[in-house]
N, C-alpha and C positions, 0 to 999 in steps of 0.2 A: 442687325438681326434680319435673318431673310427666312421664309416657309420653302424648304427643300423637297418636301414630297408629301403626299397624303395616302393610307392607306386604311381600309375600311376597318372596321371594329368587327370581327371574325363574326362574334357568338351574337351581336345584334344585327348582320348583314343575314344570318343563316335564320335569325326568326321572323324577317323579312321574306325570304324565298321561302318559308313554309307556310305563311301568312298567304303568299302569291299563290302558290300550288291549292290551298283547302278554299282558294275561291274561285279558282278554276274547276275544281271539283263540284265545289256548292252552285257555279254557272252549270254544270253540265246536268246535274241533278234537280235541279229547278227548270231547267231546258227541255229536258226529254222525260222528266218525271211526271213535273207538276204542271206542267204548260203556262210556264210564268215566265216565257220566254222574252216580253217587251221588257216587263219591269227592270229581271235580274240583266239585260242586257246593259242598260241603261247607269245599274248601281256596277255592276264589276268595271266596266268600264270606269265608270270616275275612280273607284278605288285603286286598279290599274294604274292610273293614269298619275293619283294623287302620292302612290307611296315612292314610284322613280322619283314623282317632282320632289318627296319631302327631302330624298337623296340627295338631288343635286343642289335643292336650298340651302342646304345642312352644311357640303361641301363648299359651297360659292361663300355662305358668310364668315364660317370657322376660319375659310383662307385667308380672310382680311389680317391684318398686323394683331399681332396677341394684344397690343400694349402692355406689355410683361419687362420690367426691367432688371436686369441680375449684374451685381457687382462681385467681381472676386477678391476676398481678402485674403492677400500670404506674406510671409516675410519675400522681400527684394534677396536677403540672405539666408540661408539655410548651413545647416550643420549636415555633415556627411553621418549618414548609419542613422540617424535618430527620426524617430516617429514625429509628425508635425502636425498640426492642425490648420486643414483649407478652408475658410468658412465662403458662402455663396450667400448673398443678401439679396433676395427675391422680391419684388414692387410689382402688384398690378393693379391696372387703371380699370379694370372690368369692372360693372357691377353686380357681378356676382362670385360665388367661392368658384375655385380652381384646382382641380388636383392633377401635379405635373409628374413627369419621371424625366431627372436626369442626369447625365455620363459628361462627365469633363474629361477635356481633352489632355492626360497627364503625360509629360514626357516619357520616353522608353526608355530612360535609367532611373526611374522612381517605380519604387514597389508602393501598390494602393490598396487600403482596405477600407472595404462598403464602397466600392466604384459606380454602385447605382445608387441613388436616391430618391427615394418618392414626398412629395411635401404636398401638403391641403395650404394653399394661398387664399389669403381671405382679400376680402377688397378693399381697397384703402390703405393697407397694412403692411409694413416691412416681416417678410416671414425669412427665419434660419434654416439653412442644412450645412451641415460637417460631412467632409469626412479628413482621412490621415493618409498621408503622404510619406516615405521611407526613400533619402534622397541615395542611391547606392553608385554614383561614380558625381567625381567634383566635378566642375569649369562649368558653364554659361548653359542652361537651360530653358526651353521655352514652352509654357505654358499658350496651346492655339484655343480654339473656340469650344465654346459647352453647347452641349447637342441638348433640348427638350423638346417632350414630348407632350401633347395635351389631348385631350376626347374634345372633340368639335361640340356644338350645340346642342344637339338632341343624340349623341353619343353613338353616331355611327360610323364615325371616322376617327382615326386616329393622327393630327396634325403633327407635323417634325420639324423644328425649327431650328438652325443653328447662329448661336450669338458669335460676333465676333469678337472678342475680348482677349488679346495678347495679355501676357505676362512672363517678363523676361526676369528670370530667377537665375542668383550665383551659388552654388553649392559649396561652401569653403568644408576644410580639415572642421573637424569639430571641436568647435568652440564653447561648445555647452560645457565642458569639463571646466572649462574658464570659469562661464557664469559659475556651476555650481561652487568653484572655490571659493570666488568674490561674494556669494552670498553667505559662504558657512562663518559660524562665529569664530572669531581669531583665535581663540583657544583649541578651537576643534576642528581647523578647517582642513589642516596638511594630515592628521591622525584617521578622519574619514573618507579621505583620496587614498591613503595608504602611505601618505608620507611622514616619516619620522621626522622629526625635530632635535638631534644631538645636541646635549647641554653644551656650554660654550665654554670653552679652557680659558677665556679672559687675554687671550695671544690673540696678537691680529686684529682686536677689535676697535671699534670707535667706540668712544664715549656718547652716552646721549643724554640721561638725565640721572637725576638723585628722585629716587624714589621710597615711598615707605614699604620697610620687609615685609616681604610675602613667604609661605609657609613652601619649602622647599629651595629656596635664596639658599645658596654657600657662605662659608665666614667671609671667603675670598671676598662677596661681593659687598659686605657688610663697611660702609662709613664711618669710622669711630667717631671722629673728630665731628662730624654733624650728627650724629644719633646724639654726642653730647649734649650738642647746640640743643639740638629741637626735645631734648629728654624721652627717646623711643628710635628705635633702631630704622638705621638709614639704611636704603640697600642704593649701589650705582649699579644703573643699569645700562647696559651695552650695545649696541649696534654690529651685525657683520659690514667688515671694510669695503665699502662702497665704490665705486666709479670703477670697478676692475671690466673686464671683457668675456664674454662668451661668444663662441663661434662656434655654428653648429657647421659637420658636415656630412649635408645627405648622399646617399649612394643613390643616386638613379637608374643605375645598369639593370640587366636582365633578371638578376636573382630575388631585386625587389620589388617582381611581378607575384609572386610566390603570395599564393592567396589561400589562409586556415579555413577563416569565416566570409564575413559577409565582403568582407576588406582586406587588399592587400598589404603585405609588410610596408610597401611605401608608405602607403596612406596610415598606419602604427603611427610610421616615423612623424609625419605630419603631423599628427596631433601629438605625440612627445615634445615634435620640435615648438610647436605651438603654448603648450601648457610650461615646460623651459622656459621660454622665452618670456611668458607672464608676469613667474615668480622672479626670474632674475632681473628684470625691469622694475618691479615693486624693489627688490633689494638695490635700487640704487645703480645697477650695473647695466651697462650696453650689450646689446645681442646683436651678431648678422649672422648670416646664412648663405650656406654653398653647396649649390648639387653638383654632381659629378656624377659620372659614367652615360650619362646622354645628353640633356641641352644643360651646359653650364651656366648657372643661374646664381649671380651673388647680388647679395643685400647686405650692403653696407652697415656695419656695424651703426646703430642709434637707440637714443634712451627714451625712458617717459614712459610709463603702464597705460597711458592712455594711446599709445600708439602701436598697439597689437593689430590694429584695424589694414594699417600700413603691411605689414608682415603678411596678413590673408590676403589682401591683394597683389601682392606680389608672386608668392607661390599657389594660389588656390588653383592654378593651372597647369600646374608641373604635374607631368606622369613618369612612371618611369620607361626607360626603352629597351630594346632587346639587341644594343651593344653591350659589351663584356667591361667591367672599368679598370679604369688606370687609377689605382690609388696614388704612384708618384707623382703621374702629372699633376694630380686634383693636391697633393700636399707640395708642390713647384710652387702651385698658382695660389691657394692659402698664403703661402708663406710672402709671395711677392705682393700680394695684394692688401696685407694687415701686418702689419712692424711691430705694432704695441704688441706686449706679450699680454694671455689672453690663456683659456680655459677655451680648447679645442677639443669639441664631442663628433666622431667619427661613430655616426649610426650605419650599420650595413649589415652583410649576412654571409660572412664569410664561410671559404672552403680552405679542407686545408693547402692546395696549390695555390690559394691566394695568400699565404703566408710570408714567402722569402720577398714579395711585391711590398707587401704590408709593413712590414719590418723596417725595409730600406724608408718607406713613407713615414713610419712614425720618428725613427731618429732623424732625418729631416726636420721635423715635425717640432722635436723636443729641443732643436737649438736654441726656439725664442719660448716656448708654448709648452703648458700641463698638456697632456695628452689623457684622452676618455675613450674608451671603446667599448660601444655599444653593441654586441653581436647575435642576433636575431636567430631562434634556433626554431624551426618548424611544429607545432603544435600536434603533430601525426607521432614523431620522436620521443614524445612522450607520453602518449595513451599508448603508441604499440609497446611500448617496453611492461604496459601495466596486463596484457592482453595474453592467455594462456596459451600455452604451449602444447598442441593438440596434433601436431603431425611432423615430418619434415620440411614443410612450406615453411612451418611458423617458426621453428628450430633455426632456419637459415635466417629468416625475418630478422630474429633475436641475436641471434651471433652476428647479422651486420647491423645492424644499430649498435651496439658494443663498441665494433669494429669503428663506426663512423664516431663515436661519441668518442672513444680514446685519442682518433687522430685531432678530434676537435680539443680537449683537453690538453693535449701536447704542443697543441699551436697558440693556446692562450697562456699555458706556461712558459714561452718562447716571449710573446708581448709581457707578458708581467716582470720577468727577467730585466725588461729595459726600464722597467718603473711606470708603466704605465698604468694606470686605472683601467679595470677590467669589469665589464656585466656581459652576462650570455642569461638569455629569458627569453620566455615566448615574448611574440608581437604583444599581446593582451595586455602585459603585464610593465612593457616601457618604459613607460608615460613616470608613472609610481618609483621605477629603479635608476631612472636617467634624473631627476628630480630628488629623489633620495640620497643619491653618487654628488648632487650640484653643491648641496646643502652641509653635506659631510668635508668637500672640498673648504668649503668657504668658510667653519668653522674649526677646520684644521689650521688656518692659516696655510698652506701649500700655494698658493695662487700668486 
């Protein structure tokens, strides 16, 4: 912590110069008025003299070390888009109250609300200030020094102090969608993310245990031979078929720059791929990951819910680039890089020229591997088609959007022809359809 400058306190430095001028006056009017020239000589002068010095007192001791000590508490990890909580833990060794103001230093890809603070420090005492942090682009962030500010001793200066206090923060995809799943009740957790739960056809499935019937159980699942045993109905209950594969694949290229909200389409996919990866880890199944169209980036297929931590730090760095992608080559290098067959999700944001590219990559694709495609349609596509028709602008507006949605329509009827699994949705809404698409796979038995 060092004292960086000092500047006077406006409205007590200006009742000081008025102070100065009405005893200059009161010198000149006792001078020539009253002939009280020795005395008032004697008294303005010291006065003169005493309210500079109380100045520069004022100034000389305020400048000494506050003894003010501030810690900063934040997560080391942060969630992309979500509101956060910075706390500042304020300590001073004065013995007296202190009232500070002050502005931390937040990096220039975090949006902040309340960026000033003002706190009453009492002595002795650990005092709190808040404010919230909005982390809006991922990878390695740094939090530099907090600037406060304090009223010197007798409140004519205004002291500036800057602390040094680094903190280096990782911005990963968000994660919070994680926690919230892991903390909702099992009954309720995939219904309030938006994800359905298809009843399970009894195909494909593992065995897990003999349980007592529950009110919506099928006959199917009903145990005759042990409902006899125990005299009250057995239901078996089942598991989806475990240790299968997931391989996501991100498109990195140019198109998933393409930013609705606060975030772009890549950063969607991120947390799609992230919240995937969760739940298919809790189901027993291994997840890797591969981007394509700018820096090719794979993550080996591995298992275990507890190792999602592994996954953000691999990709919490990936952006996308402003190359065009090669979907064959990125379904070459899939294909060369993973043998076991596997439930391959292809997130991107396709055109229809990317089509006759995409097609050659999916039968590729489907030698070893279920094929998924994720296809991301712009959130403007679908408010302007809800937005009135008020001139010739808006006419042509409307009849190309039509135009664009039919060619899109004809290119996913072209993929679904080879049997592939199809979603087309905004960014927003992924996470919930590429999840919902995971679930429905796995209790079809298809995998």
């Amino acid at each position: 912590m060092k004292p960086v400058k000092a500047k006077p306190s406006l409205l007590q430095l200006l009742i000081v110069m008025v102070l100065m001028v009405a005893i200059l006056v009161l010198e000149i009017v006792a001078k020539y008025w009253l002939n009280l020239a020795g005395y008032i000589d004697t008294l303005i002068l010291g006065v003169l003299i005493t309210l500079p010095l109380l100045l520069v007192i004022d100034l000389a001791v305020s400048w000494l070390p506050a003894r003010i000590e501030i810690e900063r508490r934040v997560s080391s990890t942060l969630p992309l888009g979500k509101w956060v909580a910075v706390r500042l833990d304020i300590r001073s060794n004065l013995s007296y109250a202190l009232s500070v103001k002050m502005r931390d230093s937040v990096p220039a890809a975090f949006k902040v609300a309340n960026p000033e603070l003002e706190l009453k420090i009492l002595p002795g005492q650990i005092s709190t200030s808040e404010y919230k942090v909005k982390p809006t682009e991922r990878g390695e962030h740094l939090f530099h020094g907090l600037d406060l500010q304090r009223p010197s001793i007798l409140g004519f200066w205004c002291i500036n102090y800057t602390f040094s206090m680094n903190s280096r923060i990782k911005v990963y995809p968000n994660f919070a969608a994680i926690a919230g799943y892991s903390l909702l009740h099992a009954d309720n957790q995939t219904i309030q993310l938006g994800i359905k739960k298809k009843a399970r056809r009894g195909e494909g499935m593992d065995f897990l245990q003999l349980r007592e019937y529950r009110e919506g159980d099928s006959l199917r699942q009903i145990d005759w031979k042990a409902s006899s045993r125990f005299q009250k109905l057995i239901s078996q209950e089942y598991q989806d078929a475990r240790d299968q594969q997931v391989i996501v694949m991100l498109d990195s290229g140019r198109r998933m720059r393409t930013q609705d909200d606060e975030l772009s389409h890549f950063d969607h996919s991120l947390n799609a791929t992230l919240l995937l990866s969760h739940i298919a880890l809790k189901q027993g199944d291994s997840v890797g990951v591969y981007s394509f169209g700018g820096e090719d980036r794979f993550v080996p297929p591995f298992k275990g819910s507890k190792n999602v931590q592994y996954l953000l730090n691999k990709m919490y760095d990936l952006y996308p680039s402003n190359e065009a992608s090669d979907y064959l080559a990125a379904a070459q290098s899939v294909s060369a890089l993973n043998c076991k067959r596997s439930l391959v999700v292809m997130v991107c944001n396709l055109r229809d020229e990317d089509v006759d590219d995409l097609v050659i990559a999916v039968r590729l694709l489907q030698k070893k591997h279920l094929v998924l495609v994720a296809n991301l349609v712009e959130e403007t596509i679908f408010s302007s088609l809800e937005l009135p028709i008020t001139g010739f602008e808006s006419a042509i507006r409307y009849a190309g959007i039509h135009c664009y949605n039919r060619q899109t329509n004809e290119a996913m009827e072209r993929l679904k022809s080879l049997g592939v699994w199809l979603i087309t949705c905004k960014p927003s809404e992924l996470s919930k359809r590429v999840v919902n698409s995971y679930l429905q796979i796995k209790n079809s038995a298809t995998l």
